[in-house]
C-alpha positions as CSV (number, residue, x, y, z in Angstrom):
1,X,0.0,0.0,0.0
2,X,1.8,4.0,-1.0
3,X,0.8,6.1,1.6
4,X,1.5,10.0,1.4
5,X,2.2,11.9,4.1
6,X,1.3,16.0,3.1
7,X,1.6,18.5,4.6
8,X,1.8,22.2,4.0
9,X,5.3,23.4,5.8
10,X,8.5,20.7,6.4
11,X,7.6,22.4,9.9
12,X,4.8,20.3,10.0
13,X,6.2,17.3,8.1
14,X,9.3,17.0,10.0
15,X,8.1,14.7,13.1
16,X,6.2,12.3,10.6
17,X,9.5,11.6,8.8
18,X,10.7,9.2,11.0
19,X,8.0,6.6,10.2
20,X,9.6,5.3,7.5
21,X,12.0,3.5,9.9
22,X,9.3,2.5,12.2
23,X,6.4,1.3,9.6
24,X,9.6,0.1,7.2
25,X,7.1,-2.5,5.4
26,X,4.7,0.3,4.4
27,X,5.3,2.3,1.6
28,X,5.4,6.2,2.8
29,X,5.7,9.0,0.8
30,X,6.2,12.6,2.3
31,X,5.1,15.9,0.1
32,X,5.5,19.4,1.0
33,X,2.5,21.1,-0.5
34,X,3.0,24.4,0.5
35,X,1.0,27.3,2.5
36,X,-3.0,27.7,1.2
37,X,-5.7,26.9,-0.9
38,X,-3.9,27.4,-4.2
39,X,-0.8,26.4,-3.5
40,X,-2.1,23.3,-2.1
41,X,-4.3,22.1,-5.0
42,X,-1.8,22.8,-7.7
43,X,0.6,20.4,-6.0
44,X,-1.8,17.5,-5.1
45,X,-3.2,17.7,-8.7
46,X,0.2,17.8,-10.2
47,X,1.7,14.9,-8.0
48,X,-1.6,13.0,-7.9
49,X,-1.6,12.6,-12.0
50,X,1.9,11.7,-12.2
51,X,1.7,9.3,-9.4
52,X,-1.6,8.0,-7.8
53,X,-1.3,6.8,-4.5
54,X,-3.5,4.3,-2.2
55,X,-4.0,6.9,1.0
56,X,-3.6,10.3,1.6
57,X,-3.0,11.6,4.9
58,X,-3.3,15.4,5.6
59,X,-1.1,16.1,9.0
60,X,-0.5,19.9,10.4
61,X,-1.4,22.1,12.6
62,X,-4.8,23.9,13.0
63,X,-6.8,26.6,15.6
64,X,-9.4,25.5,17.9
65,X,-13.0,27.4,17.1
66,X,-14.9,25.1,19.3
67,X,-13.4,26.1,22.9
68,X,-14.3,22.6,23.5
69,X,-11.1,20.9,21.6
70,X,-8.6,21.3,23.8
71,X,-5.1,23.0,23.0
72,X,-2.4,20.6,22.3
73,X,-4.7,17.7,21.5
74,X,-4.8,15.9,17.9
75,X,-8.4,15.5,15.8
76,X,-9.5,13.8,12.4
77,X,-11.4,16.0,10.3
78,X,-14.7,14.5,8.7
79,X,-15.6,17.3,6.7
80,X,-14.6,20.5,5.4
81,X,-16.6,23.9,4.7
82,X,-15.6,25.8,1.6
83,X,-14.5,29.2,2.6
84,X,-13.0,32.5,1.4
85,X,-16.4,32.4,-1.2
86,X,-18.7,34.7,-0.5
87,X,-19.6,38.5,0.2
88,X,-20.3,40.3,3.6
89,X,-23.4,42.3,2.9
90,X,-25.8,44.6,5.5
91,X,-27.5,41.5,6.8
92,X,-24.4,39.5,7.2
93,X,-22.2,36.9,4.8
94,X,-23.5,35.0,2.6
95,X,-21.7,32.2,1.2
96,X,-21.8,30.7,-2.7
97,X,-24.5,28.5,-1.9
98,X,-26.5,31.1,-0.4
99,X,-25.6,33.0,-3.3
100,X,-26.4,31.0,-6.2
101,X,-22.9,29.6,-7.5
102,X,-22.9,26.6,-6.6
103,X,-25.3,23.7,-5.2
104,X,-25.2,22.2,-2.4
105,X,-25.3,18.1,-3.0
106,X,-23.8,18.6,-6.4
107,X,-20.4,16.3,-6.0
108,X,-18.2,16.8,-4.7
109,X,-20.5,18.6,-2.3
110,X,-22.9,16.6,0.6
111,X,-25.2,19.5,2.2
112,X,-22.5,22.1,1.2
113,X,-19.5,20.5,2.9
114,X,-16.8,18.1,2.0
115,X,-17.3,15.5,3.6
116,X,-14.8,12.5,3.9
117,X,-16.4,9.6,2.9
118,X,-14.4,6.5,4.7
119,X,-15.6,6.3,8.0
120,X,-13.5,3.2,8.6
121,X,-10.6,5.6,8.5
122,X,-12.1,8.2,10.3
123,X,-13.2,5.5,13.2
124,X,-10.1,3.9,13.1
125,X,-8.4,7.3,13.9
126,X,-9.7,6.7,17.4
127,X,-9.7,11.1,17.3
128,X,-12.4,13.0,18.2
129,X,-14.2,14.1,14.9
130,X,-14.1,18.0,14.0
131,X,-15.7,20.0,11.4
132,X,-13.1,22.1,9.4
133,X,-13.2,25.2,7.8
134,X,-10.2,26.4,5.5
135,X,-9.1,29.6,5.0
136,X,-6.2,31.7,2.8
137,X,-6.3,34.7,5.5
138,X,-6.2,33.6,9.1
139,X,-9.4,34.8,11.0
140,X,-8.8,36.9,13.5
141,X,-11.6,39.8,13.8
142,X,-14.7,38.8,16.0
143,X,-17.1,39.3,13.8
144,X,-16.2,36.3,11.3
145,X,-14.8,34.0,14.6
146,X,-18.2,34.8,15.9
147,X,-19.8,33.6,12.6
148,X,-17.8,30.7,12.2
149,X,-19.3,29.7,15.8
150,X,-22.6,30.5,16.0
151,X,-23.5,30.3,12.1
152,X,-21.6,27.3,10.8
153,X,-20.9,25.5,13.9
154,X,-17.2,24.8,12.2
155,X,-15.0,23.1,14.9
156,X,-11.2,24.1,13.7
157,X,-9.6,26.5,10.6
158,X,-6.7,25.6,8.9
159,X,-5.1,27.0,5.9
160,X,-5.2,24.0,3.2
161,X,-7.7,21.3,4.6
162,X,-10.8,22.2,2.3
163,X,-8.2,22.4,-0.8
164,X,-7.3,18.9,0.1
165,X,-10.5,17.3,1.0
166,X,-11.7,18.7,-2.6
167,X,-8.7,17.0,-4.4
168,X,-9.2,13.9,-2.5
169,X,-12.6,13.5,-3.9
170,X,-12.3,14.5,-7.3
171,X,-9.4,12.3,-7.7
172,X,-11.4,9.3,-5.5
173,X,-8.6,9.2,-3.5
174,X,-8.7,7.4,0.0
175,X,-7.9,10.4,2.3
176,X,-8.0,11.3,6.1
177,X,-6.7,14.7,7.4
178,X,-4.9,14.9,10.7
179,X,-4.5,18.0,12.7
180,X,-3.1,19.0,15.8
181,X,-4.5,22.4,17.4
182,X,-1.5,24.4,18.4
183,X,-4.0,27.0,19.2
184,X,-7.4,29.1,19.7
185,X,-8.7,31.0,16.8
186,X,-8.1,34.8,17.4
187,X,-5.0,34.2,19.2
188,X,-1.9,35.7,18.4
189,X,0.0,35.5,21.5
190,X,2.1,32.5,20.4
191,X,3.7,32.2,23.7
192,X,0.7,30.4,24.6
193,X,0.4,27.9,21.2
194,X,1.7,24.3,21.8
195,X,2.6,23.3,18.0
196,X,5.1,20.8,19.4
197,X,2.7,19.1,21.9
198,X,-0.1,19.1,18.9
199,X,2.1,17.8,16.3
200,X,3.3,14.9,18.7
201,X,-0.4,14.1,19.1
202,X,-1.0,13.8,15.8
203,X,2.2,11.7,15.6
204,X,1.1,9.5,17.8
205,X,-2.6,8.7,16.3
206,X,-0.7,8.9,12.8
207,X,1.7,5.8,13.9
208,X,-1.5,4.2,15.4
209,X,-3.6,4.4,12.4
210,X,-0.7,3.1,10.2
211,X,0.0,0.2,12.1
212,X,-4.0,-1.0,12.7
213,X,-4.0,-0.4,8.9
214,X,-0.5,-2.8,8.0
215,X,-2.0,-5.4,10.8
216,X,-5.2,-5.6,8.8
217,X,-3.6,-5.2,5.1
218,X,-1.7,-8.9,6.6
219,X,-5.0,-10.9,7.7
């Protein structure tokens, strides 16, 4: 089975690395996709058609909306929000569905969201299961955290998890995204983040997943 490990920054990548030598009978891959949206899909698309793989698995770091998720911990994402598409207006934001531009269950929409599709994966995570929403500018006024909360009910925000849940999908691509939350949304004071504690999570459940997936490859 190729497995790929992606991840936006070799930040982010760099702990993961090492589990070539302990999964040694699996067949990993690591790619640097780069920082956003953009970046993000032009690399998956690129690498995806020159080189298919069996998994994808989305590791980084990510902010905590719900002030549930605790800082430091590691989640699985089981669907994404399209974001960074629409238009604040007098009575508030309204997003492209709301607007017209797109439908809601057309694929590789379910209800306007992204949703990952293997469940086995996302059980087999053993995470808690989060609702993502991806952005290209970091959200940091309280008017759109306040929206995100209250409006879409959107767990976490990261920076390239919508781009590759919508990859994933198009390409039907077995997928999972992994993030660890190295902080809340709206905070800037980075003495308080914890990116090395939230990557080691996400190490951690990574390894896990990996292994229950080689044990059951071999029965």
């Amino acid at each position: 089975m190729k497995v790929i490990l992606a991840a936006a920054t070799e930040l982010e990548l760099h702990p993961f690395r090492s589990l070539s030598k302990v999964l040694s009978d699996l067949l990993l891959d690591y790619w640097i996709t780069g920082v956003g949206s953009i970046a993000t899909t032009q690399f998956l698309e690129k690498n995806i058609t020159a080189n298919k793989p069996d998994l994808m698995i989305q590791i980084g770091i990510a902010g905590a909306i719900n002030d549930q998720i605790d800082i430091g911990s590691s989640v699985a994402v089981k669907e994404e929000m399209i974001s960074d598409m629409g238009v604040w207006e007098a009575d508030g934001y309204k997003d492209i569905f709301e607007m017209g531009f797109a439908e809601r269950n057309t694929f590789p929409y379910q209800g306007g969201m992204l949703v990952n599709p293997h469940q086995l994966l996302l059980t087999q995570s053993k995470l808690p299961l989060v609702k993502g929403f991806g952005v290209n500018e970091i959200s940091t006024s309280p008017e759109k955290i306040s929206l995100l909360k209250h409006h879409y009910n959107v767990d976490i925000e990261s920076m390239e998890g919508n781009a590759f849940h919508y990859v994933c999908l198009m390409n039907n691509i077995s997928f999972i995204q992994l993030r660890g939350i190295s902080n809340s949304v709206g905070d800037r004071d980075k003495s308080r983040w914890k990116i090395k504690e939230s990557l080691q999570n996400t190490y951690e459940a990574c390894k896990a997943l990996l292994e229950q997936l080689k044990d059951d490859s071999t029965t």
